[in-house]
Residue frames as a rotation matrix with the C-alpha (Angstrom) as fourth column:
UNK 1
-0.217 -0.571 0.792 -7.92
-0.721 0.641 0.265 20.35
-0.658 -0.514 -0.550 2.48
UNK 2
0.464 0.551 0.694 -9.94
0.098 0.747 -0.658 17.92
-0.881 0.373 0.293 0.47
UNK 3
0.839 0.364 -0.405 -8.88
-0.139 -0.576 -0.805 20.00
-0.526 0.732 -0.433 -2.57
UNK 4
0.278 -0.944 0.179 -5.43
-0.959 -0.284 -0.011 19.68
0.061 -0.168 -0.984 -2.17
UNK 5
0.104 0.018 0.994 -5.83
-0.142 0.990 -0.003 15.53
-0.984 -0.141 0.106 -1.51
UNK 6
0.549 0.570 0.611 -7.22
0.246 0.589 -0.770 15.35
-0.799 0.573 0.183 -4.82
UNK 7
0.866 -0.372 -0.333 -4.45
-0.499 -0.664 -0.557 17.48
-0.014 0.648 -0.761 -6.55
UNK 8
-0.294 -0.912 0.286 -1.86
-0.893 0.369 0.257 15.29
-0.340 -0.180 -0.923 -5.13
UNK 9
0.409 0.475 0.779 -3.90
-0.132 0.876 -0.464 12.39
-0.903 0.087 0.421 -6.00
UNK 10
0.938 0.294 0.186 -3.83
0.165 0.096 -0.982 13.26
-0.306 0.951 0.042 -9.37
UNK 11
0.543 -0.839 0.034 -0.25
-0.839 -0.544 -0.023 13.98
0.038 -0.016 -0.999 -9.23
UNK 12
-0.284 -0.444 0.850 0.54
-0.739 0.666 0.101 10.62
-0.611 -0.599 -0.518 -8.18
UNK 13
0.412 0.373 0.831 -1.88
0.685 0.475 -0.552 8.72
-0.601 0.797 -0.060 -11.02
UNK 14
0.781 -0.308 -0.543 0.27
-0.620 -0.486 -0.616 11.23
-0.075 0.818 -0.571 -13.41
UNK 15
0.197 -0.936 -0.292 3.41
-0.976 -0.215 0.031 9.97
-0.092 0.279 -0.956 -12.46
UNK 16
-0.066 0.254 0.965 2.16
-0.301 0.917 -0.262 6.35
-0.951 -0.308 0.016 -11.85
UNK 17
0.902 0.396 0.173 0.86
0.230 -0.102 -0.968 6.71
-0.366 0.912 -0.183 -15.91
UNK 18
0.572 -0.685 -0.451 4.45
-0.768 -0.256 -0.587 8.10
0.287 0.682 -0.673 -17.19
UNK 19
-0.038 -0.691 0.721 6.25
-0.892 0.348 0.287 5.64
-0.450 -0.633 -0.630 -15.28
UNK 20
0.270 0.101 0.957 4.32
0.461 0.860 -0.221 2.61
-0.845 0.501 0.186 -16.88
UNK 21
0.917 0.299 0.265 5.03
0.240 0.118 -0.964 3.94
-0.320 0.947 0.036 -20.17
UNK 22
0.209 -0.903 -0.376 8.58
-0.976 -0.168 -0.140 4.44
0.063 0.396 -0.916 -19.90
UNK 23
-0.332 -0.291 0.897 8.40
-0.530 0.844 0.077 0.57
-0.780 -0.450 -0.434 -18.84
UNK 24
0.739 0.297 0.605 6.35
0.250 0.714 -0.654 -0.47
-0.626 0.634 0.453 -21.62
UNK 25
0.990 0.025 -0.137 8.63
-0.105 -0.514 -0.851 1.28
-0.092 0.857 -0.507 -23.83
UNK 26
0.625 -0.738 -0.255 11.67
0.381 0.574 -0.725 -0.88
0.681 0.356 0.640 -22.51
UNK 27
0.007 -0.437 0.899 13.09
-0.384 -0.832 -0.401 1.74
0.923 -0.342 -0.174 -19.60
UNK 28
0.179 0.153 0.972 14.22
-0.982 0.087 0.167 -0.01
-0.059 -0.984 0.166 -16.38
UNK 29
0.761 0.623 -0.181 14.32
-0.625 0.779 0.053 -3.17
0.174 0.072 0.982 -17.67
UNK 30
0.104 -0.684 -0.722 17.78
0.083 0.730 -0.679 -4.12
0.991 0.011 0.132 -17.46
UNK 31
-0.599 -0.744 0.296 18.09
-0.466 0.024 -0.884 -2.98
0.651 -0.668 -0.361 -14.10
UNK 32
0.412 0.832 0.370 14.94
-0.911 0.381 0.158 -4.90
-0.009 -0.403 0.915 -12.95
UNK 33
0.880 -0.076 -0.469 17.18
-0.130 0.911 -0.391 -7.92
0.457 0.405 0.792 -13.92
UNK 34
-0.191 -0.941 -0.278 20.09
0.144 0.253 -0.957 -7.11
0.971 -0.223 0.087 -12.45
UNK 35
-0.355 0.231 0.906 18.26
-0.709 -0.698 -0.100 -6.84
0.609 -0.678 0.412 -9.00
UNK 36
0.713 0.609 0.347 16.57
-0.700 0.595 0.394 -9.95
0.034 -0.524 0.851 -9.21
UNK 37
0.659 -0.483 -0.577 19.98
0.121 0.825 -0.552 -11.88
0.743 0.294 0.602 -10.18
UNK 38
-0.415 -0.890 0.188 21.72
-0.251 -0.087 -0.964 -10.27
0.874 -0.448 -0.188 -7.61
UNK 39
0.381 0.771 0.511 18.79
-0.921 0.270 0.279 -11.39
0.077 -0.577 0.813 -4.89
UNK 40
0.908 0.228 -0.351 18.94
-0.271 0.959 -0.077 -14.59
0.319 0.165 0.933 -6.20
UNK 41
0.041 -0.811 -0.584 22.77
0.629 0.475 -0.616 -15.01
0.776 -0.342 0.529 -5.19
UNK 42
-0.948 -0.290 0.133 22.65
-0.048 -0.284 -0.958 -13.46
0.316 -0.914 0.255 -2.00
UNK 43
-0.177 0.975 0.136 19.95
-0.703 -0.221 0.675 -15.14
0.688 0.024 0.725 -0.62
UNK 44
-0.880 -0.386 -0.277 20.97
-0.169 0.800 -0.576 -17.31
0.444 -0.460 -0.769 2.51
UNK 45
-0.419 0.817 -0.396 18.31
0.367 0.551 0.749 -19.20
0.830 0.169 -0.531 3.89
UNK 46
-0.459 0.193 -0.867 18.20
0.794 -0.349 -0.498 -17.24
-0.399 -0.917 0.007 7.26
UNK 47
-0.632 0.445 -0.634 17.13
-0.145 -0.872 -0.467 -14.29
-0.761 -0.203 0.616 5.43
UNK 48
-0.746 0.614 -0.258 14.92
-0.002 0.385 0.923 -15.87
0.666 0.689 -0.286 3.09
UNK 49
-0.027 0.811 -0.584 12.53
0.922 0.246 0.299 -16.18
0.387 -0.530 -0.755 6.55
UNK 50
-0.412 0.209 -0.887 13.20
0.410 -0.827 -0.385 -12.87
-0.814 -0.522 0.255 8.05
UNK 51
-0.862 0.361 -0.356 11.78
-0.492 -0.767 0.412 -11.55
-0.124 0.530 0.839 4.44
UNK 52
-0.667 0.737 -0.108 9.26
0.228 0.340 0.912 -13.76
0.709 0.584 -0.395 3.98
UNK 53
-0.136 0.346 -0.928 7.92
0.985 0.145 -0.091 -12.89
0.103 -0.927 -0.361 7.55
UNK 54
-0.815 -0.149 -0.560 8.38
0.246 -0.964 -0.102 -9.25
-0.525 -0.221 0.822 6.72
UNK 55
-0.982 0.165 0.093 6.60
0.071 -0.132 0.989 -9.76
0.175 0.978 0.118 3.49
UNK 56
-0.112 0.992 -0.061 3.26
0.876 0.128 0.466 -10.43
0.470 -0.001 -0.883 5.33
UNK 57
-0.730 -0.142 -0.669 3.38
0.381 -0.896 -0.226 -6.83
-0.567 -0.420 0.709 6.57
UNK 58
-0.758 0.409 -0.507 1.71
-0.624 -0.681 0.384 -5.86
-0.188 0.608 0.772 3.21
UNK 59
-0.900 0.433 -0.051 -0.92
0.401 0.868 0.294 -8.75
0.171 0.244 -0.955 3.47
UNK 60
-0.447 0.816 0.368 -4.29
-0.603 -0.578 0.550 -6.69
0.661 0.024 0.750 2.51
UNK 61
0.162 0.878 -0.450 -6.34
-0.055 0.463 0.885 -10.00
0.985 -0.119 0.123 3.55
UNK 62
-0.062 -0.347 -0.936 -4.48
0.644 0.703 -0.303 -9.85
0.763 -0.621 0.180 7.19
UNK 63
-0.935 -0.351 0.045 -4.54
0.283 -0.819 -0.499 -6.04
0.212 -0.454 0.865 7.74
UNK 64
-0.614 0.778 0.132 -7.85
-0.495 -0.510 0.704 -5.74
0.615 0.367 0.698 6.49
UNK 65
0.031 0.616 -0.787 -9.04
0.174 0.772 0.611 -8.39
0.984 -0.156 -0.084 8.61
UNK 66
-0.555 -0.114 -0.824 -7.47
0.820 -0.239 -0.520 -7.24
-0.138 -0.964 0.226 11.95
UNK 67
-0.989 0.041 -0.140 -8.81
-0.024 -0.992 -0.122 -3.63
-0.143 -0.118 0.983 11.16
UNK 68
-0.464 0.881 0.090 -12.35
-0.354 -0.277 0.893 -4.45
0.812 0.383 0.440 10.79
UNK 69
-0.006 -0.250 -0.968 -12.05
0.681 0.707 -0.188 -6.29
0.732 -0.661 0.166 13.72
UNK 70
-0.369 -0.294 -0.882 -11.11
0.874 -0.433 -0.222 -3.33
-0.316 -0.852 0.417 15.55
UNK 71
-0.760 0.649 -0.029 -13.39
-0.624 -0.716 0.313 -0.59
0.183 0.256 0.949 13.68
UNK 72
0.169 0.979 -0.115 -16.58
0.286 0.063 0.956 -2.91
0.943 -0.194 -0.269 14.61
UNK 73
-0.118 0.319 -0.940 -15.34
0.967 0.251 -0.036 -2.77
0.224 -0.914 -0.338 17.91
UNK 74
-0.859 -0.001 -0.512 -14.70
0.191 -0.928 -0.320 0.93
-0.475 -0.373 0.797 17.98
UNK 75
-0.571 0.809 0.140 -17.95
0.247 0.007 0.969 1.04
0.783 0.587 -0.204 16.25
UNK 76
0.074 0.698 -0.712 -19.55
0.554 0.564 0.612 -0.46
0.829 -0.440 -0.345 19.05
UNK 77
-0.109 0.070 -0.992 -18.43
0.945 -0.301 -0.125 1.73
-0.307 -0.951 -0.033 21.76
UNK 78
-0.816 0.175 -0.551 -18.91
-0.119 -0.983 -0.136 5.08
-0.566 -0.045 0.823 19.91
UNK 79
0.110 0.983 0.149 -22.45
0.287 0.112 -0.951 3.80
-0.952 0.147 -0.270 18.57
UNK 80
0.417 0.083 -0.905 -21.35
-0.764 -0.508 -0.398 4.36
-0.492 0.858 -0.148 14.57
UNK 81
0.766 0.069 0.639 -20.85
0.323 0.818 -0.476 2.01
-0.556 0.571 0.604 11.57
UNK 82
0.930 -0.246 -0.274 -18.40
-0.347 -0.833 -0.430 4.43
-0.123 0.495 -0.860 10.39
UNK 83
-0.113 -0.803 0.585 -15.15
-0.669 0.497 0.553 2.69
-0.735 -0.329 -0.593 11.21
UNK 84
-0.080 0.286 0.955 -16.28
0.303 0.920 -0.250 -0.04
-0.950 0.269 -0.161 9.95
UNK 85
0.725 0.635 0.267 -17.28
0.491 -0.205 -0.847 1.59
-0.483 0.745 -0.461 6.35
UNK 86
0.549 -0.735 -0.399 -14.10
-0.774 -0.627 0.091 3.18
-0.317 0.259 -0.912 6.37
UNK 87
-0.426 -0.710 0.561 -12.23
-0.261 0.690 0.675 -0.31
-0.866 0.141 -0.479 6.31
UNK 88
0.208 0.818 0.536 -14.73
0.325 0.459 -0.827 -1.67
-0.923 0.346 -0.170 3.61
UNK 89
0.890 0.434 -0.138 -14.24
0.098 -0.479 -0.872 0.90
-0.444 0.763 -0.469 1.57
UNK 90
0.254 -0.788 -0.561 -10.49
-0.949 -0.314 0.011 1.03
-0.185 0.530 -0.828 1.06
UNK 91
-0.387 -0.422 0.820 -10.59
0.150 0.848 0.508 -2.55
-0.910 0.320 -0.265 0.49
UNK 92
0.503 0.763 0.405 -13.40
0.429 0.187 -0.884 -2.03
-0.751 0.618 -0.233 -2.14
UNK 93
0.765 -0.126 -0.631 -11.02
-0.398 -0.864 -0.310 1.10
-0.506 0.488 -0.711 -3.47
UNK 94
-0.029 -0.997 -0.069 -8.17
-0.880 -0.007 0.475 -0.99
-0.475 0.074 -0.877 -3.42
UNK 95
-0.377 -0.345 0.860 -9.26
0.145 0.894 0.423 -4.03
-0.915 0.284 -0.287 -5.13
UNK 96
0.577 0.804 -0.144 -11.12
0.407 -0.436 -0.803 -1.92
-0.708 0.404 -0.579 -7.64
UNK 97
0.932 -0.209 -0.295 -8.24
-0.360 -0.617 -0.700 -0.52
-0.035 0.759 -0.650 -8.97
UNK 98
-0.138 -0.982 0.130 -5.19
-0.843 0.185 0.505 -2.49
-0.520 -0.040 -0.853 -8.35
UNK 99
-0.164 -0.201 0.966 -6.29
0.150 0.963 0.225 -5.99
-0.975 0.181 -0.128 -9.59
UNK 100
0.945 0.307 0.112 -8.15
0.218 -0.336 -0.916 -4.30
-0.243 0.891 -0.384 -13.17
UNK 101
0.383 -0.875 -0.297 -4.10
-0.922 -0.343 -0.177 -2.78
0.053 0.342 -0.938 -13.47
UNK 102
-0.351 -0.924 -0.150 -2.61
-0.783 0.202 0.588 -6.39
-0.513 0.324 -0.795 -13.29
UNK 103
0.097 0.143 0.985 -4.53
0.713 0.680 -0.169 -8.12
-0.694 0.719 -0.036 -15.27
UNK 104
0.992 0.101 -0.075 -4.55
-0.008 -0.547 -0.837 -5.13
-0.126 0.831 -0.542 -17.90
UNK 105
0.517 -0.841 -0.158 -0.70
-0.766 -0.537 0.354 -4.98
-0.383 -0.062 -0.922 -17.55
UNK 106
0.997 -0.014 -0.073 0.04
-0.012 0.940 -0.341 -8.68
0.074 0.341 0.937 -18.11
UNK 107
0.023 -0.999 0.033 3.61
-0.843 -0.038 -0.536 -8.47
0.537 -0.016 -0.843 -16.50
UNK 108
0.716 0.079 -0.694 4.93
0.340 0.829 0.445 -11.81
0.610 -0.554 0.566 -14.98
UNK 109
0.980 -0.123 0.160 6.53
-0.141 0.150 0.979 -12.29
-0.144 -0.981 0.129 -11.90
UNK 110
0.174 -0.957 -0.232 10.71
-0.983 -0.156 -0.094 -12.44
0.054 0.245 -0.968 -12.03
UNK 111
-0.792 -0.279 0.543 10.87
-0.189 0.958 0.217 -16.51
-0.581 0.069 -0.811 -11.75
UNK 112
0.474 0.575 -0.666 8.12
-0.786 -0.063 -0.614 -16.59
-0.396 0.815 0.422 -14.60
UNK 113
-0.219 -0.902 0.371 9.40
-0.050 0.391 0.919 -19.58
-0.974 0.183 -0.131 -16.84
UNK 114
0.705 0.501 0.501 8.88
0.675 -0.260 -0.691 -17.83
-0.216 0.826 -0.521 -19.69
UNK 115
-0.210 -0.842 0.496 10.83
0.977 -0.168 0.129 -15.32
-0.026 0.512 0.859 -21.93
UNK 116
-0.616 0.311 0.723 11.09
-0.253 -0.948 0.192 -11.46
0.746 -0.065 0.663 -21.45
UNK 117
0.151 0.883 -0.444 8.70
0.976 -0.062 0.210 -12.16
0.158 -0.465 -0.871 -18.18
UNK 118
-0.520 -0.308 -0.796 10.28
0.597 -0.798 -0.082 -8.97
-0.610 -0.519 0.599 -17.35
UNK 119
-0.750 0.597 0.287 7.90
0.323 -0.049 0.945 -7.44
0.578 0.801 -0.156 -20.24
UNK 120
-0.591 0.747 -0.305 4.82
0.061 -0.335 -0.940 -5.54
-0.805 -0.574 0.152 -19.64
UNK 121
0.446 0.853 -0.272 1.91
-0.783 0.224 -0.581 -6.56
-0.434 0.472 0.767 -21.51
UNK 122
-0.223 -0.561 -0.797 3.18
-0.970 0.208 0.125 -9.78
0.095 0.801 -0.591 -22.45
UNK 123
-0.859 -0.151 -0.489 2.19
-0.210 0.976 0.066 -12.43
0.467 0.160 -0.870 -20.95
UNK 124
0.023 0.955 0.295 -1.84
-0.117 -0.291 0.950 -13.07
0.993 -0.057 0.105 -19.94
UNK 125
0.687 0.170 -0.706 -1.07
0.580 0.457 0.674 -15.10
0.438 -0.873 0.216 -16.88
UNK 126
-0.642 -0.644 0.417 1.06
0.289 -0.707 -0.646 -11.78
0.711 -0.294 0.639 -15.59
UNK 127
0.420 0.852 -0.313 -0.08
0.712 -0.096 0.696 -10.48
0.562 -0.515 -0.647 -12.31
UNK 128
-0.335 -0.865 -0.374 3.22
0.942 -0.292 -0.168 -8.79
0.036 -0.408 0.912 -11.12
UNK 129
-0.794 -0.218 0.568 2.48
0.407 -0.884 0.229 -4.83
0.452 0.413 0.790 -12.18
UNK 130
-0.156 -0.819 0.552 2.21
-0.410 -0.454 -0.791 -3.20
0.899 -0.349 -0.265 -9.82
UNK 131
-0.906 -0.049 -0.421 2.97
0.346 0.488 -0.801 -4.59
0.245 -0.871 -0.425 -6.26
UNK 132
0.347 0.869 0.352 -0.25
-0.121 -0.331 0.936 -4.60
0.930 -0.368 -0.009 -4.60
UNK 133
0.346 0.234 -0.909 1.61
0.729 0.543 0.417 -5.25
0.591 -0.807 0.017 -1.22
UNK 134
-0.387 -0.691 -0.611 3.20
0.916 -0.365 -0.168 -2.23
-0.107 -0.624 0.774 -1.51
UNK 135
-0.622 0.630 0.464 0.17
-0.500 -0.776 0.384 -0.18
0.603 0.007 0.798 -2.24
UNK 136
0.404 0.848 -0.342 -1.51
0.356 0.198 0.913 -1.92
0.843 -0.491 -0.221 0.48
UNK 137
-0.282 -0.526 -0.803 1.66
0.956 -0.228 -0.186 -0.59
-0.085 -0.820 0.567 3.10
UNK 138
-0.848 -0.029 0.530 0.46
0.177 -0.956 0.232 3.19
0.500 0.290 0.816 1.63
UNK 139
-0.282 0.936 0.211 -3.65
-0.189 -0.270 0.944 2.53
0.941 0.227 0.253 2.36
UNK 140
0.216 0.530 -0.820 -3.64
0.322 0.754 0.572 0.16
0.922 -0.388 -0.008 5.39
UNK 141
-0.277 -0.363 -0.890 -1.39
0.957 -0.183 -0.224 1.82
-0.082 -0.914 0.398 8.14
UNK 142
-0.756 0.096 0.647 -2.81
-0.009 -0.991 0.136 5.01
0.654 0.097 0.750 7.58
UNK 143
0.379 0.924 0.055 -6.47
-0.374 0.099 0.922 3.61
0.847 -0.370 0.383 8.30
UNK 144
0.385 0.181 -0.905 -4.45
0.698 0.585 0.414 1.74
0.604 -0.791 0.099 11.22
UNK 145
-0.819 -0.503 -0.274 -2.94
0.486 -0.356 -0.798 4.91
0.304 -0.787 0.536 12.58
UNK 146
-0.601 0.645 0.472 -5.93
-0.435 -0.760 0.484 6.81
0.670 0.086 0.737 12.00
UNK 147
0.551 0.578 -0.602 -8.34
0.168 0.630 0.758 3.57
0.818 -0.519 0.250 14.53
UNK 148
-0.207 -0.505 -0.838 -5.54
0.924 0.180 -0.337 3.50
0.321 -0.844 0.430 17.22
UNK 149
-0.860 -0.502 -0.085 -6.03
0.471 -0.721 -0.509 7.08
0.195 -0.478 0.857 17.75
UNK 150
-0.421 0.752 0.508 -9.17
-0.683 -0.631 0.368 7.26
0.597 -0.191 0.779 17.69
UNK 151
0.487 0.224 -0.845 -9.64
0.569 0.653 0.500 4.14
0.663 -0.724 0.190 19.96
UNK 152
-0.406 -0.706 -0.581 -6.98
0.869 -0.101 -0.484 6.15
0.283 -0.701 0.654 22.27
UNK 153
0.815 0.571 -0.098 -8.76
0.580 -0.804 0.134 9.43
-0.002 -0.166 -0.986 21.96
UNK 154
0.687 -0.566 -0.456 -5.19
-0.289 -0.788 0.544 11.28
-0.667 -0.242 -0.705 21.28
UNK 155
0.836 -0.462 -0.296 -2.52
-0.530 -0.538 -0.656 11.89
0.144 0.705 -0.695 19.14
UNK 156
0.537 -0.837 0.107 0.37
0.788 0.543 0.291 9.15
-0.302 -0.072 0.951 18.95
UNK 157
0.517 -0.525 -0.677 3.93
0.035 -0.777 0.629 11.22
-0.856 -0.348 -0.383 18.82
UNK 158
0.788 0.105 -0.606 5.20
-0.592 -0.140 -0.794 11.93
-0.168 0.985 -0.048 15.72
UNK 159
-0.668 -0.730 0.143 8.11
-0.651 0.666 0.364 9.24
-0.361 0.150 -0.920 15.58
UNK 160
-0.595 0.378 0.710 5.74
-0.102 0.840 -0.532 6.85
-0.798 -0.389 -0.461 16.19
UNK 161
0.493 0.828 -0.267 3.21
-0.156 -0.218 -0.964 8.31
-0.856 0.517 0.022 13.47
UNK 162
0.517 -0.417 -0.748 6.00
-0.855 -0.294 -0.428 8.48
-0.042 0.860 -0.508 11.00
UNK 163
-0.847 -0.496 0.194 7.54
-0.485 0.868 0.105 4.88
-0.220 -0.005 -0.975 11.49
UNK 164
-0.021 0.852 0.523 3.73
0.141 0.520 -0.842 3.58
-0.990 0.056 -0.131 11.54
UNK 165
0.617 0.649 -0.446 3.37
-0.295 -0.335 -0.895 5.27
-0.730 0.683 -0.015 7.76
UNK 166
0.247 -0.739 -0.627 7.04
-0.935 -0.012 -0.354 4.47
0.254 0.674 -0.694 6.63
UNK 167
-0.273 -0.595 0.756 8.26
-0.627 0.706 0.329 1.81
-0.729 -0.384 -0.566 8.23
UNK 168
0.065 0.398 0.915 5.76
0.216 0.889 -0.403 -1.15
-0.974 0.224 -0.029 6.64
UNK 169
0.865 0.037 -0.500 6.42
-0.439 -0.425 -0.791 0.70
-0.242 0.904 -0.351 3.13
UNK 170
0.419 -0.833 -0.362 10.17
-0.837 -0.201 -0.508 0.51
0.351 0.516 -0.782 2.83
UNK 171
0.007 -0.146 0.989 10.06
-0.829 0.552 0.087 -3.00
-0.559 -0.821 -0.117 4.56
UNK 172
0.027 0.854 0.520 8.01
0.015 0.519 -0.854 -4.42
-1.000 0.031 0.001 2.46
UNK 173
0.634 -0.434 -0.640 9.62
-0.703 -0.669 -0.242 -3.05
-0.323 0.603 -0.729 -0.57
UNK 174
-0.158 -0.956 -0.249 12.54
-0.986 0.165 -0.005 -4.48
0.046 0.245 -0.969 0.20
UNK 175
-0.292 0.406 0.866 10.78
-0.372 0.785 -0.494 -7.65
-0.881 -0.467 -0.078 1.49
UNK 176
0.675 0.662 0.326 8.90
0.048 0.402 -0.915 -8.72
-0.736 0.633 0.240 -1.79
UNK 177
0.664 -0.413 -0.624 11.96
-0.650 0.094 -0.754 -7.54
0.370 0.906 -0.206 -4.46
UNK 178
-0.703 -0.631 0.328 15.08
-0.683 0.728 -0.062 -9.48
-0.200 -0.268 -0.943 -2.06
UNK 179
0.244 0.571 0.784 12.08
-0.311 0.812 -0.494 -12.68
-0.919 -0.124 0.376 -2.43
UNK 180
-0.907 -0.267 -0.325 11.90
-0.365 0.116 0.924 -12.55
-0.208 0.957 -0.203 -6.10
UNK 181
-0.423 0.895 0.140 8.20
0.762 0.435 -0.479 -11.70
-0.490 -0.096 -0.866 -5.85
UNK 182
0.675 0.686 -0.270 8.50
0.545 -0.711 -0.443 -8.71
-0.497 0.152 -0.855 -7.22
UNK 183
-0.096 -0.276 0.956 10.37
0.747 -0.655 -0.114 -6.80
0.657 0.704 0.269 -10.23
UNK 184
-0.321 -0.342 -0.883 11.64
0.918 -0.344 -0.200 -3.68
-0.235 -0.874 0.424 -8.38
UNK 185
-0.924 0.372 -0.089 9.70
-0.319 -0.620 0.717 -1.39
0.212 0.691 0.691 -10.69
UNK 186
-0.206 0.978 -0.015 6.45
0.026 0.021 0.999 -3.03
0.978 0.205 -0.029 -9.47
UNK 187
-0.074 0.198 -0.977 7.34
0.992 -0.090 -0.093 -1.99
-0.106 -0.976 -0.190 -6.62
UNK 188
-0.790 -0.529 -0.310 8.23
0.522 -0.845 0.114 1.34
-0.323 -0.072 0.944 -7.22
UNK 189
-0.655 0.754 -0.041 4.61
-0.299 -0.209 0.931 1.69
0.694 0.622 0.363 -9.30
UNK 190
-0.169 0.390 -0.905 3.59
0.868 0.494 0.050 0.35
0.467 -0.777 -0.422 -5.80
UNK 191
-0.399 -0.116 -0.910 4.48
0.531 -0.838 -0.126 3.76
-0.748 -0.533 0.396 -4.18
UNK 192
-0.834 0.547 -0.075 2.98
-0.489 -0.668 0.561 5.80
0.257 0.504 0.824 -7.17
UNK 193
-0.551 0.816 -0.175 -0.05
-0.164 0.100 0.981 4.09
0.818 0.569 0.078 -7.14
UNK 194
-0.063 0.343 -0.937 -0.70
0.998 0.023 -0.058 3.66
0.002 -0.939 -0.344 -2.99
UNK 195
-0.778 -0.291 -0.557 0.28
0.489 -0.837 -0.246 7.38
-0.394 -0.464 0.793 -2.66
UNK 196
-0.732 0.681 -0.016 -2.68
0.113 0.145 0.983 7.80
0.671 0.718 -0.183 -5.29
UNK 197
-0.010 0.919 -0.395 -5.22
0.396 0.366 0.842 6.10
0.918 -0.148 -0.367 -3.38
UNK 198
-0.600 -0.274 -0.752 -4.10
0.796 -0.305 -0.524 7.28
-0.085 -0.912 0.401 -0.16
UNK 199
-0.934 -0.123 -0.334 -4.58
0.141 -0.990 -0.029 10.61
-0.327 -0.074 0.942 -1.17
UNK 200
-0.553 0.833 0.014 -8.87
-0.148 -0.114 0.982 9.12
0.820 0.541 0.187 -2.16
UNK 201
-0.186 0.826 -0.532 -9.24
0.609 0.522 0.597 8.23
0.771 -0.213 -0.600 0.52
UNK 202
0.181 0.524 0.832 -11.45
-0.047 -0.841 0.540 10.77
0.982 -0.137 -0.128 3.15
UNK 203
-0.086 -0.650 -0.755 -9.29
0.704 0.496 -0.507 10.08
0.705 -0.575 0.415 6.63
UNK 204
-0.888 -0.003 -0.460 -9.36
0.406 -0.473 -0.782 13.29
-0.215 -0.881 0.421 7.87
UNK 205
-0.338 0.927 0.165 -12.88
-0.675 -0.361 0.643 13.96
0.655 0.106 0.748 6.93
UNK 206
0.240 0.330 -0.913 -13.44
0.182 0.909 0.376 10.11
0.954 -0.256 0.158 8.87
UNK 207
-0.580 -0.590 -0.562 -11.10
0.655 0.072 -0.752 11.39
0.484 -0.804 0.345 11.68
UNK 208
-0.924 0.259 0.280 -13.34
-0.178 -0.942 0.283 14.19
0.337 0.212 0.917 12.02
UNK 209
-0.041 0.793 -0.608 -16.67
-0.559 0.486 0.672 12.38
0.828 0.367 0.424 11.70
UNK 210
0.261 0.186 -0.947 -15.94
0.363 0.891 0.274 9.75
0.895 -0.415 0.165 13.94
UNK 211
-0.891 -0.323 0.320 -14.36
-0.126 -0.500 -0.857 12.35
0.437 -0.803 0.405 17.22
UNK 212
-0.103 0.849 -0.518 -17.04
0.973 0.194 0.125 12.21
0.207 -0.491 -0.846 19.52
UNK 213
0.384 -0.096 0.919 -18.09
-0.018 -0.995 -0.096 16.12
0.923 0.021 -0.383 20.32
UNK 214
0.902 0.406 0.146 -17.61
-0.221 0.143 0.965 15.49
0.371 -0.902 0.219 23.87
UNK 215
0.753 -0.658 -0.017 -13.95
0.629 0.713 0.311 14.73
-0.192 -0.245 0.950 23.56
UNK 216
0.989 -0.126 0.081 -12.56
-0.101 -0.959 -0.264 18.07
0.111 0.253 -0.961 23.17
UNK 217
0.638 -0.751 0.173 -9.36
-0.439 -0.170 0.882 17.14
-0.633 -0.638 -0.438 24.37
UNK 218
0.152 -0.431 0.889 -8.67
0.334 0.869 0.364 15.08
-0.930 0.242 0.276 21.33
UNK 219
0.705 0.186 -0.685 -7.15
0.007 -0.967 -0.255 17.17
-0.710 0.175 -0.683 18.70
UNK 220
0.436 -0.816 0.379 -5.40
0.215 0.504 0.837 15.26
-0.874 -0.283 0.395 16.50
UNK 221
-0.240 -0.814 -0.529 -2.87
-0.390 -0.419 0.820 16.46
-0.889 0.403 -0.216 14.02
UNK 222
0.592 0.193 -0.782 -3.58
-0.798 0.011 -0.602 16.06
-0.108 0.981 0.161 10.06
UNK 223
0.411 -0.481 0.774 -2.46
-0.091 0.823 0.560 12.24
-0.907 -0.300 0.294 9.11
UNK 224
0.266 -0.187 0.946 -2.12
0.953 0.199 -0.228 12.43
-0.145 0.962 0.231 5.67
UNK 225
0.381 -0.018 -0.924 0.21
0.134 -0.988 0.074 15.76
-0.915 -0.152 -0.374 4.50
């Protein structure tokens, strides 16, 4: 199982790695523009709030904050720090390796008022490459399906499991490029690089770990396939 994580990992930092280099090398770029210009005129102010309200979906400092919240508490009633340590750590994973990529990338934001922001490596004050809200919709609702069920002691039904993992992805997506917060390519390097980390981080070893023996009845289904 583990073995297999780390193959897909690396699968995912492969394609994450060809992907920026067809971008630096000028690939994508026109149609990264013609996305944000067409945003920009079909942008009525009603749905300017329903995205910006979506947009906090991928808000690390909001997810991460409710979910430690709830791992101390499940901490506290199954007597382990583990929860907890699990949230910790995929912030630690995730700011470890997403901010070092946009400050090394130096892409600006689509309203940039600068030339070529659409450019990778070009401009220092770039932070754009890659969406970090949409590699935080890959890391964060896992760890939150992965607490609810163990706080429940059972298996949520697979709709439910599979709207929890997709839904806040392809929201959030669409949320941050329709804004003109994001170059649809730093999203898309959003979904290579979450699927990445996802695939570091040790869920069902945690899901495992954290079962109580005593709960035999709780038998839940591999979260990450």
């Amino acid at each position: 199982m583990r073995e297999r994580r780390w193959r897909s990992a690396a699968a995912w930092f492969a394609a994450f790695a060809v992907f920026t280099t067809l971008l630096a090398g000028g690939a994508f770029l026109d149609l990264d523009v013609a996305v944000r210009d067409w945003s920009d005129a079909h942008r009525p102010e009603s749905a300017f709030h329903v995205a910006k309200a979506l947009y906090f979906l991928g808000s690390a400092n909001l997810i991460a904050a409710i979910l430690l919240v709830a791992a101390v508490l499940l901490g506290l009633r199954d007597r382990t720090v583990r929860p907890a340590l699990l949230v910790v750590g995929t912030a630690a994973v995730s700011y470890a390796v997403v901010v070092p990529l946009k400050i090394w990338t130096d892409r600006s934001a689509p309203h940039a008022p600068w030339p070529r922001a659409v450019d990778l490596f070009a401009h220092d004050a770039g932070w754009s490459y890659p969406s970090g809200h949409v590699v935080n919709t890959l890391i964060w609702y896992p760890v939150l399906l992965l607490l609810v069920e163990l706080t429940l002691r059972r298996t949520l039904p697979a709709g439910i499991r599979r709207a929890v993992l997709l839904g806040p992805v392809l929201i959030v997506f669409a949320a941050v490029t329709y804004l003109g917060y994001h170059w649809v390519t730093d999203c898309v390097a959003g979904v290579f690089l979450g699927a990445a980390l996802r695939g570091l981080l040790p869920l069902d070893d945690a899901r495992g770990q954290l079962r109580k023996p005593s709960d035999a009845r709780f038998r839940p289904r591999q979260l990450i396939r």
